[in-house]
Structure formats: C-alpha cells, structure tokens
C-alpha positions as CSV (number, residue, x, y, z in Angstrom):
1,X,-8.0,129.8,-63.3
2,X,-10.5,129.5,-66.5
3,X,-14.1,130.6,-65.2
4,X,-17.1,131.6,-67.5
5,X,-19.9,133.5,-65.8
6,X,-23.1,133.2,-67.3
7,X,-25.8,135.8,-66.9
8,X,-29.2,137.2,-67.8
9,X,-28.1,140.7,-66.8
10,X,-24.6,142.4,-66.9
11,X,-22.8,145.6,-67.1
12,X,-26.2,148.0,-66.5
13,X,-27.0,146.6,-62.7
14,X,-30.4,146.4,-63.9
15,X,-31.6,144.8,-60.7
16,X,-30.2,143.0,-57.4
17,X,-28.7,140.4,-59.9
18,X,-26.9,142.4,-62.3
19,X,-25.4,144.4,-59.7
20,X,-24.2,140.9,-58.6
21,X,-23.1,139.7,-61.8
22,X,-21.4,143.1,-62.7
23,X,-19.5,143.6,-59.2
24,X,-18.5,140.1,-59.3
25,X,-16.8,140.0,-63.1
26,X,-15.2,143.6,-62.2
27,X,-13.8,142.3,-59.0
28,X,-12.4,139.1,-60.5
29,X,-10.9,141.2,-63.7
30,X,-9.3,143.4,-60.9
31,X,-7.9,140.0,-59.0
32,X,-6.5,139.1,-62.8
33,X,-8.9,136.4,-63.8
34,X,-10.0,137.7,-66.7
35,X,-13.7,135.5,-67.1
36,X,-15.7,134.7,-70.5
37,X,-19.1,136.1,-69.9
38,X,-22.0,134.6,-71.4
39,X,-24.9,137.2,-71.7
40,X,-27.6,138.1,-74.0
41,X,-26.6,140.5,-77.1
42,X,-26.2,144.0,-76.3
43,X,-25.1,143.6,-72.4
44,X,-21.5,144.2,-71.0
45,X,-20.0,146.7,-73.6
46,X,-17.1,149.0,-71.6
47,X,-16.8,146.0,-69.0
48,X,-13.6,144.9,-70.3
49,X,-15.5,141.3,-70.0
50,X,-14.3,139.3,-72.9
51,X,-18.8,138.6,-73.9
52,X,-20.1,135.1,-75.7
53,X,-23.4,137.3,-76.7
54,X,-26.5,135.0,-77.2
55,X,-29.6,136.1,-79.0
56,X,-32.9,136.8,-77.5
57,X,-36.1,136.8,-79.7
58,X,-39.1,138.7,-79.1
59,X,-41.6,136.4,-77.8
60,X,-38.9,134.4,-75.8
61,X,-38.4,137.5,-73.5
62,X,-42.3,137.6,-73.2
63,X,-42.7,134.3,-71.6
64,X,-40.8,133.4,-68.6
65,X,-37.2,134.8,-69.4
66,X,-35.1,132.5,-68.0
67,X,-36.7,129.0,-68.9
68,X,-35.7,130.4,-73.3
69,X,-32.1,131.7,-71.5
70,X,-31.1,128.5,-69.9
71,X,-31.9,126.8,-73.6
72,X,-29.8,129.2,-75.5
73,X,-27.0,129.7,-72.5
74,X,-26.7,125.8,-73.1
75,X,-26.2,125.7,-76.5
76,X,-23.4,129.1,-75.7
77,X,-21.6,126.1,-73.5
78,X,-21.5,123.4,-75.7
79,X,-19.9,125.9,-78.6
80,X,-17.2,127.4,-75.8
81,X,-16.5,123.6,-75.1
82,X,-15.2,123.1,-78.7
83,X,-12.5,125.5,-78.4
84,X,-11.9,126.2,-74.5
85,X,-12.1,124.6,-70.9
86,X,-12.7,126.1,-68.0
87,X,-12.1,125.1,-64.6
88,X,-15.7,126.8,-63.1
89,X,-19.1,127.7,-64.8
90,X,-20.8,130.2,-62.7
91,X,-24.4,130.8,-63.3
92,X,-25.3,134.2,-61.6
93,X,-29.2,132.6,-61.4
94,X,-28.7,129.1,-60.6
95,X,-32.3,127.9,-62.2
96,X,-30.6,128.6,-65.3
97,X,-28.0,125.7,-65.2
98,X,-31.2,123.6,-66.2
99,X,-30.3,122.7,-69.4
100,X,-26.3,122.7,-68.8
101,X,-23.8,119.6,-69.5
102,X,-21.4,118.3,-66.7
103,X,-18.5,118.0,-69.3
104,X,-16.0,117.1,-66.3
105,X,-16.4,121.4,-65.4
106,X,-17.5,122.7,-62.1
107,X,-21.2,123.9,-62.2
108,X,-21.9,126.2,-59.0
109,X,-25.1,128.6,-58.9
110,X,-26.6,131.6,-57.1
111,X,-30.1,131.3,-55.6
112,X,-31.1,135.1,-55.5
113,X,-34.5,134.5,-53.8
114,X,-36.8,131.7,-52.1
115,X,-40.2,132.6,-53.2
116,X,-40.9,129.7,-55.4
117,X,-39.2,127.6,-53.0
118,X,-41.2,128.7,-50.1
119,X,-44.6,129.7,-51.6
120,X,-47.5,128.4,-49.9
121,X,-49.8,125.3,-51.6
122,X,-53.2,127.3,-51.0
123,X,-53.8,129.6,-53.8
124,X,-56.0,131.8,-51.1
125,X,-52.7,133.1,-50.0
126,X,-52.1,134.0,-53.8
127,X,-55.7,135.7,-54.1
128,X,-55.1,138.0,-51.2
129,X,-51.6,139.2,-51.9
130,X,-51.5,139.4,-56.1
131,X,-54.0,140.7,-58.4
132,X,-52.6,138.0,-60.9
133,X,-53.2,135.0,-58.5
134,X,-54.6,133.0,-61.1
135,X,-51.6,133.1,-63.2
136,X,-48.5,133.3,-60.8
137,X,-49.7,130.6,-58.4
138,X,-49.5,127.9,-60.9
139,X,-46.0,129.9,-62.4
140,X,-45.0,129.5,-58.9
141,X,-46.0,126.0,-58.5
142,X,-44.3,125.2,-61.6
143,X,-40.8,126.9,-60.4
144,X,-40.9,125.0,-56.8
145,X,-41.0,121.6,-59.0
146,X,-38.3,122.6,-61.5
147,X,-35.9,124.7,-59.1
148,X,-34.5,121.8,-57.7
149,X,-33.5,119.8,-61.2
150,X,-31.4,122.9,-62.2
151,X,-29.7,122.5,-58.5
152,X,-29.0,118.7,-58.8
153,X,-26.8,119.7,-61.7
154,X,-24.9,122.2,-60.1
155,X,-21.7,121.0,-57.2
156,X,-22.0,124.4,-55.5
157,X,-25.0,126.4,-54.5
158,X,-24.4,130.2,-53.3
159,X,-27.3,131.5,-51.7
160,X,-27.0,135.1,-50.6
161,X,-28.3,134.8,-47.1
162,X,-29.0,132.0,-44.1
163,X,-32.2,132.6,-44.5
164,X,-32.2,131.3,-48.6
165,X,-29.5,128.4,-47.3
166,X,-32.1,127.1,-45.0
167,X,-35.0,127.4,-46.8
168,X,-33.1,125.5,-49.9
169,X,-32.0,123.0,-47.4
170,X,-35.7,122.1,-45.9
171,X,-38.0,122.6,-49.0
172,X,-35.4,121.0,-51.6
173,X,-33.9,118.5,-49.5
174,X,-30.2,119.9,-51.1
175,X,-27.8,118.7,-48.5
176,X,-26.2,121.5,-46.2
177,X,-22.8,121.0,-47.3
178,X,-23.4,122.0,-51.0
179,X,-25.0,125.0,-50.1
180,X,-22.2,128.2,-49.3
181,X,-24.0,131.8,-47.9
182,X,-21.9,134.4,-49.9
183,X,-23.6,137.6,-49.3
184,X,-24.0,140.4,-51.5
185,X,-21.3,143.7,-51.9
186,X,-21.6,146.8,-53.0
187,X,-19.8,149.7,-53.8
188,X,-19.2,153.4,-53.1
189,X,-21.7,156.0,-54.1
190,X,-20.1,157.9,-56.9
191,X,-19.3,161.0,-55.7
192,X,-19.0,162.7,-59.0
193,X,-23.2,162.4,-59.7
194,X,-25.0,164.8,-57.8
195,X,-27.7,164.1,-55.3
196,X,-31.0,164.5,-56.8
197,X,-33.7,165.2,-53.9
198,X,-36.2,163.9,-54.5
199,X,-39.9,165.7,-54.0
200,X,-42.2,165.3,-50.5
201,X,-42.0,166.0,-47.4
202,X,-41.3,163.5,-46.2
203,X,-40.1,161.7,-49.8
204,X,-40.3,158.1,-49.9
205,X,-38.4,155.8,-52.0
206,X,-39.3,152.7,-52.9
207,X,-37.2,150.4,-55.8
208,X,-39.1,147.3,-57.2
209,X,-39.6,145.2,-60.3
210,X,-42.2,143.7,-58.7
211,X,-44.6,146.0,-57.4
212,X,-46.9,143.5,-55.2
213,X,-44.1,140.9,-54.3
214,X,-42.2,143.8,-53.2
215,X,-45.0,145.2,-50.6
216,X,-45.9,148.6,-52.9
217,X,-50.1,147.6,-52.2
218,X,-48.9,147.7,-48.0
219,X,-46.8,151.1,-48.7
220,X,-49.4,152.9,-50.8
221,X,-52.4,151.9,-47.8
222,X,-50.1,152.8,-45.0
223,X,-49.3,156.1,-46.7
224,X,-53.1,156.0,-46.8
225,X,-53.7,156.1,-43.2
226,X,-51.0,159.0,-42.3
227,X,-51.6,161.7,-45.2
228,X,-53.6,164.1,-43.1
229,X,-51.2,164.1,-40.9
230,X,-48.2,164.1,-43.4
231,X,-49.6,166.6,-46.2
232,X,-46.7,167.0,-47.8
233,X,-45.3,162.9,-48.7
234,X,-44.8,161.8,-51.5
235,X,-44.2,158.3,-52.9
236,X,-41.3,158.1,-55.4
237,X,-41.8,154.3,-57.3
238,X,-38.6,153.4,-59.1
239,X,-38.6,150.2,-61.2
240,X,-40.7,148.5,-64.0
241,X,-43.9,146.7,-63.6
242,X,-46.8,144.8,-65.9
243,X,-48.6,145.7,-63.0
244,X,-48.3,149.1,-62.9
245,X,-51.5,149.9,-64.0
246,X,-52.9,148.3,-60.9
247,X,-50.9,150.2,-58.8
248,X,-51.6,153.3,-60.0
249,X,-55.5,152.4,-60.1
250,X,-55.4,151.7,-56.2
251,X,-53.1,154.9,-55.4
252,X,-56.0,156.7,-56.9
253,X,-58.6,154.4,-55.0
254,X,-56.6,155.2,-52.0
255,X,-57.0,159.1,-52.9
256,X,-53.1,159.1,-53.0
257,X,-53.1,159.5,-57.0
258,X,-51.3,163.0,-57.0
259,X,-48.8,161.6,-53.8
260,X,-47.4,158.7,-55.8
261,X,-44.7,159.1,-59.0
262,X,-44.1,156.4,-61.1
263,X,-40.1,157.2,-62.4
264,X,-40.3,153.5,-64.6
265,X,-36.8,151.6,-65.1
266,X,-34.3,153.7,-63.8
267,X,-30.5,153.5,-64.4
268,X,-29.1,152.0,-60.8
269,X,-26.4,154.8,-60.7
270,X,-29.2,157.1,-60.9
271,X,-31.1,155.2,-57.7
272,X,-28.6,155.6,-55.6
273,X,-28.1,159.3,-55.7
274,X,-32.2,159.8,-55.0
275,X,-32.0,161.3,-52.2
276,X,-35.3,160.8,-50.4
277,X,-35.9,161.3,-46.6
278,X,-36.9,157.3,-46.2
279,X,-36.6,154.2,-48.5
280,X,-39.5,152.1,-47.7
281,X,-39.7,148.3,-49.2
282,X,-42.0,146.1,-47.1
283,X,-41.5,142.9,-49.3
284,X,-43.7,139.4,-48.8
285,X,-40.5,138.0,-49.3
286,X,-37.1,139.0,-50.1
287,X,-34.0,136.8,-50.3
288,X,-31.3,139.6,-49.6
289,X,-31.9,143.1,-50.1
290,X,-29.1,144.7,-51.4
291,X,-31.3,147.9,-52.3
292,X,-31.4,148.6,-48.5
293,X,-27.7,148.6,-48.2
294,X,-27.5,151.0,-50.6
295,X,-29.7,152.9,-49.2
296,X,-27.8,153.0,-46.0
297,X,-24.8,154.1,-47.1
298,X,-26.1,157.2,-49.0
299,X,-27.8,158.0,-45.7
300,X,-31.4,157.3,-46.3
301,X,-33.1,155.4,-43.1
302,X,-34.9,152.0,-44.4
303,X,-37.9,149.9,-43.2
304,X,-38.3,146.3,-45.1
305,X,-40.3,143.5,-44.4
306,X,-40.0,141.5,-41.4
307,X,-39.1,138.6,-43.9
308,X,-36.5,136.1,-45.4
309,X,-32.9,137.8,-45.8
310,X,-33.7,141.4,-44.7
311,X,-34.0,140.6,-41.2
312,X,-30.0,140.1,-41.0
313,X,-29.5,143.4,-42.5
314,X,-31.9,145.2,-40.5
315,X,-32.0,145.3,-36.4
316,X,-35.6,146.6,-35.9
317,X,-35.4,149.9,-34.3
318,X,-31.4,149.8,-34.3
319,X,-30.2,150.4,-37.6
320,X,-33.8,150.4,-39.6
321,X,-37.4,149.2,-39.5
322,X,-39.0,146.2,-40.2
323,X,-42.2,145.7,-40.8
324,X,-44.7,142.0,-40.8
325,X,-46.3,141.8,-44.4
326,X,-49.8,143.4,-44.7
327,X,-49.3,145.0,-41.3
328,X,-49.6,148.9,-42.7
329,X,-50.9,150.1,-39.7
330,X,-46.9,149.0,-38.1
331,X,-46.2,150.5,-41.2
332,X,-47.8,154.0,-41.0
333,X,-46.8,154.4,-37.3
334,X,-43.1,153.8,-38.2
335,X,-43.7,156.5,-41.4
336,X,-44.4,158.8,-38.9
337,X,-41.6,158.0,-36.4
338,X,-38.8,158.0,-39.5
339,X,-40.7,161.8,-40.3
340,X,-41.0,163.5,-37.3
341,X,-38.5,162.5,-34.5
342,X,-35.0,163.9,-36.1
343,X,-33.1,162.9,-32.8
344,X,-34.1,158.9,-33.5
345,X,-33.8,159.4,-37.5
346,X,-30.0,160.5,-37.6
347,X,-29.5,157.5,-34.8
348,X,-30.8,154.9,-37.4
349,X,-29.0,156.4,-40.3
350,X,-25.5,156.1,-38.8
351,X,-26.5,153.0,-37.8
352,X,-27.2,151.5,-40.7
353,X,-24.0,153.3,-42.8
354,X,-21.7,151.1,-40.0
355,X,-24.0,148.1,-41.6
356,X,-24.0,148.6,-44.9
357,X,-19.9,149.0,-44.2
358,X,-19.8,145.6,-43.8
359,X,-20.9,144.4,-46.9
360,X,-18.2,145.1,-49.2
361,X,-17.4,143.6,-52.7
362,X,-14.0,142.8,-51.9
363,X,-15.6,140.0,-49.4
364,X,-17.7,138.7,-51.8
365,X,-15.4,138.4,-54.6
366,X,-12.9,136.7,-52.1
367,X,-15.2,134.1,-50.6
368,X,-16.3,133.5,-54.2
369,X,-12.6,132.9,-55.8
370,X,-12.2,130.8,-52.5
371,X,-15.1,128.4,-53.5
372,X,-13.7,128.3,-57.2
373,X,-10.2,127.2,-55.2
374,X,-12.2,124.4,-53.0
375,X,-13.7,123.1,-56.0
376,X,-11.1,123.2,-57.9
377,X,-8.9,121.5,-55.6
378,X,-11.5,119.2,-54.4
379,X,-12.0,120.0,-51.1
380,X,-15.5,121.9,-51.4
C-alpha cells in the first residue's frame, strides 16, 4: 500500500491537527507502511517520515495559510506523479485538496471543524462574539462557499465526530455515504517529563489558537464573577493569538489583569504535563476536542462548550462540564463546584480518564488503514 499524506503541520503537534497528522504517520510507520509526507520546509525531521518539503514565503503565511498551501501542495503532487504512484492521497485538512488532480489516485480528506460550514448568515451574530467581525464574517462566508469544491474532489471524507458528519451532510449536501467519523487518538503522557504545576488556586488551563472562537472572552468574565470568592485563581492561556492584545485589554477591563498568564505557543509535550487544578475551554464551536482528552487522562477535570463534537466526549456532570456559549454565569457556578467540592472533583476525574481510555491511536490508525483498504478495493 503507496499512501502520501499531505499536511500543513507535522512532527511538532502544533495544534489538534498536527497531533493528528503526527499520530497518524507514526502509527502507519509502526503498521509498516512507510508514507511520503508532503509538508512545508522545516516540519517532520526525527519522524522517520520520508518528507516532500514545500516552501512557504513570507506573505503567503500572512494571508489565509491554507488557500497558498493547497497551491503549492498541488504542484508537490503533480512532481511525485512523475516518478511514483500511490494508491491513497490523504489530506490531513481536507479544504486543502482544492487545487489537487484526480490522476486515477484516491483523494480522501479530514474535516477538523464545522465553523465555516455552520456559521450563521447575520453578521450580528459575528459583531457580538468577535472583535474582528468585520473581517472574519466575510472570511467565513468565503470558506462556507469554497469548503465544499475542495470536498467534491475528494472520494472519502473523515470527519472526526457525528456531530461534523452531520453538519457536512445538511449544509454541503455531501451524501452520507462518503462521509466516515474516524475520531481522534491520543497517546500516553510521557512519563519521563515532569509535572509542572501550574500557579493559582484554583489554576485554570485553557489551550487555544483562537482566543474568541475558543470561548477565552466567557472564561475571563466568568472568572470575573467568582474572584472574591476564589482569591487565589489564576488563568493559565496557552496558545498563540493576533488577538491577544484584546484579550489581555479585557482581563485588565475585567480587573483580572494580574489573574491571567499569557504562556504564547507552547510545545504540546509541554501542555500536557501543566498540571492545573481545571482545564476550562468553553468554545462557540468545536469539532472534536482532543485537548480535553488530554486533559483527562493527566487527571485535570474539564468543562467545554455545550457545542458541536465536545458534547460526545463530555457527559455533563458525569465525566466533565459543559457549558452553553456566553452563559458565564453556568460557567462561574461550575468554577466554583470543580474548586471547592473535592468529593465531586476526584468523581469527574476518574471519570473522564475511563473516557479518554477510549480514544486510543491504535483505533484510529486502524479504521483509517481500513478506509485506505475499502477504497482501494472498491468497496468504500
């Protein structure tokens, strides 16, 4: 079996995806199908990946990433067709396919998230959740009408939860039967790097590239409403944001200035040794949510948005807490609760380690060589 995997990120696990594109080339190179990743320059060294590196300018990383990638990952293809086949092309972010060939290979994609796919028409919605509204409701716009002519080329779609499936299947009229839930796995927490406690009592974690899609605004007014009672909490932000700025203007706003650290982008083997006594993410949307698994299985109760894919990770008030989007006063009372009742807290956290147990890499990489087999042998 001839695959190439083709990727924005790989081999530092930068975000949700490339800990998906990382864990699935390691898990295939450990099954003996050794993969041709295509990645930009600089990504992937001490994988054992053999890398097609592709060049990334300056300005082309300053204006919508992916829409320059899927250019350059097309030219990558059309020089690996001169000299090789290959049974499956795997695009870790299946928007980037846009460009691709059919060349008689199988095309299959990964949709990671829904928020284009599922964003509202009104720009009012926009105005009251992001301080850029004027730019990212037409970006958004833009995405929802383009999404679906980088699907069309593809014969498989992986989305990483039902909830992504469906909402692919209503908005983008892509028929059910092309589109395969393969959820996310992860690994272990290495043992060998120590835990690094983070500050606060109670310390709260929260891991996000994008501050306001990600609920930070909600977490940083909810924190708001329970700091005389909580004196001691502080809010650890782990991730890297344009909008950082306005984040740390309304923390200070808030009078929460000297509660909230801003730790910037944050090596993911690092993350998950934080220890911090919650990890809070209350996200507008979120397709999957593989930072809450991790957090589970180092132990760290989690409350997420009552949204999208996090809703089959997390059993409100069973094995975490979810939370509805712009509700922080839900928010604040379940701050509390996760701080103060240490009978309900340790129930939650072994709770959630027999979820996050669940969701192992082996599966994914298994259901994923199984879809490569369909394909191949035309029953998919």
């Amino acid at each position: 079996m001839k695959i190439c995997v083709v990727t924005q990120q790989f081999g530092r696990r930068w975000s949700g995806l490339g800990t998906y594109a990382t864990n699935l080339v390691e898990g295939l190179v450990a099954r003996s199908i050794s993969p041709v990743v295509i990645c930009p320059a600089g990504m992937g060294e001490g994988t054992g990946a053999e890398i097609f590196p592709v060049s990334i300018s300056g300005w082309e990383k300053a204006v919508n990433y992916w829409l320059p990638l899927a250019w350059k990952f097309r030219g990558a293809l059309r020089q690996l067709a001169m000299k090789d086949t290959f049974d499956v092309i795997h695009f870790t972010d299946a928007r980037e396919a846009l460009f691709s060939g059919r060349a008689g290979t199988f095309h299959i994609g990964a949709m990671n998230d829904y928020y284009a796919a599922s964003s509202p028409v009104n720009p009012l919605y926009f105005r009251r959740h992001y301080s850029d509204w004027p730019a990212r409701y037409p970006y958004y716009s833009f995405m929802k009408a383009v999404e679906p002519l980088a699907l069309r080329k593809l014969d498989a779609v992986i989305a990483n939860s039902n909830y992504v499936r469906d909402v692919l299947i209503e908005n983008y009229s892509i028929a059910s039967g092309k589109v395969r839930v393969i959820n996310y796995g992860i690994e272990p927490p290495d043992e060998s790097i120590a835990l690094e406690k983070l500050e606060g009592d109670p310390s709260i974690l929260f891991v996000g590239a994008n501050f306001q899609r990600k609920g930070l605004p909600d977490l940083l007014q909810a924190a708001a409403l329970v700091r005389n009672g909580l004196k001691g909490l502080v809010i650890h932000v782990v991730g890297e944001d344009s909008k950082e700025r306005v984040m740390r203007d309304l923390a200070e706003q808030l009078g929460m200035g000297k509660s909230v650290q801003f730790h910037g982008l944050v090596n993911n083997n690092r993350v998950r040794r934080m220890m911090a006594d919650m990890f809070v993410m209350p996200s507008l949307v979120e397709g999957f949510g593989i930072v809450f698994l991790e957090a589970m299985l180092n132990g760290v109760p989690v409350i997420g948005g009552k949204v999208g894919g996090t809703v089959e990770l997390i059993q409100d008030g069973q094995n975490g807490f979810t939370v509805l989007p712009g509700d922080q006063e839900d928010l604040a009372r379940k701050i509390v609760r996760l701080a103060t009742d240490t009978k309900f807290r340790k129930r939650l956290i072994e709770a959630g380690k027999i979820t996050a147990q669940e969701y192992t890499i082996s599966k994914m990489v298994d259901r994923t060589i199984e879809l490569y087999n369909r394909l191949i042998a035309g029953s998919a």
